[in-house]
C-alpha positions in Angstrom: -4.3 -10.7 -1.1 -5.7 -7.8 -0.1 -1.8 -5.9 0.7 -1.0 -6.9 -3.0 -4.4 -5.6 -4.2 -4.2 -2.0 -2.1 -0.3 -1.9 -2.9 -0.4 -2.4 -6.9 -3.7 0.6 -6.9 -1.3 3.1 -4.5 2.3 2.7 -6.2 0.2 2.7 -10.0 -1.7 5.8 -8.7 1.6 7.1 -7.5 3.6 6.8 -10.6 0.2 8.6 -12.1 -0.6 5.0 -14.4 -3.4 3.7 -16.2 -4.4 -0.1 -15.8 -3.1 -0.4 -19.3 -0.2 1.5 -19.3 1.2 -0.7 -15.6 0.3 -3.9 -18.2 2.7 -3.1 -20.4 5.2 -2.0 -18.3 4.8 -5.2 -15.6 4.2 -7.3 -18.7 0.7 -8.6 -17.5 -2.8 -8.5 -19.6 -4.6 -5.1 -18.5 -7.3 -7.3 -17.8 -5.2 -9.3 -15.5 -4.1 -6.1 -13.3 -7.9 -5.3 -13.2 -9.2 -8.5 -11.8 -6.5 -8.1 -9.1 -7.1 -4.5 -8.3 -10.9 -5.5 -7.8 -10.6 -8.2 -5.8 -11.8 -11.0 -8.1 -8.3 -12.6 -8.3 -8.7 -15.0 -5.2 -5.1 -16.2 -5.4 -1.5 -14.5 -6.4 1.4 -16.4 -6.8 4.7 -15.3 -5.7 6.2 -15.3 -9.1 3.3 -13.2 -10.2 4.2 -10.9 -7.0 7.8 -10.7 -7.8 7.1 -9.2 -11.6 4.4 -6.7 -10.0 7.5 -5.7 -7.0 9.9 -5.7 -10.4 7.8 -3.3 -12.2 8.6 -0.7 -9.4 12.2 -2.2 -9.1 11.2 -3.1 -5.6 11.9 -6.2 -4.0 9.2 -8.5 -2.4 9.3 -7.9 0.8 9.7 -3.9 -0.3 6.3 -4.5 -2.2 4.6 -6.1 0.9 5.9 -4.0 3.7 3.2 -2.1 5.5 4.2 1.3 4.8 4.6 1.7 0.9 7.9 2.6 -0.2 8.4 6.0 -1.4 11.3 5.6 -3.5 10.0 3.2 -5.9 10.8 3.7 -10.1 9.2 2.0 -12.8 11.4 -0.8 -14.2 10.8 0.1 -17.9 9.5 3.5 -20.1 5.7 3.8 -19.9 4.2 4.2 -22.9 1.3 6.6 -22.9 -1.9 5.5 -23.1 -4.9 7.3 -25.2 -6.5 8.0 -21.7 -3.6 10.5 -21.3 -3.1 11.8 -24.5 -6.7 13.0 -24.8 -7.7 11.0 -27.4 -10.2 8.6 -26.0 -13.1 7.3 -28.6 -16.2 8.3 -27.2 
């Protein structure tokens, strides 16, 4: 749990991401990615690991290799959130 956890924060980070902008890309609820990334997802099933690994068109075993891939893409167009655009409601 915790590979999949450390993995999805480093290739997300990597591909410069928000949580919400890796949601609609993976097709997961922001709030979803966030549970995972903090730890409070206790169990991951494979299929669920297979769409994160798809996001980055990686495959499983690419996702959960120790060293982290550095040739990964993003499976679909981000769209960009307001967090990048500067236009955050304060």
């Amino acid at each position: 749990m915790t590979r999949v956890r450390n993995r999805l924060r480093e290739l997300r980070r990597m591909h410069h991401l928000t949580q919400q902008e890796l949601a609609e890309v993976a097709d997961f609820s922001q709030n979803f990615l966030q549970q995972i990334e903090a730890g409070r997802k206790k169990e991951i099933w494979l299929s669920t690991v297979e769409r994160l690994a798809k996001a980055f068109s990686l495959e499983v075993h690419e996702f959960l290799a120790p060293q982290c891939p550095g040739n990964t893409k993003l499976s679909r167009k981000k769209v960009s959130s307001r967090v990048h655009k500067g236009t955050v409601k304060r």
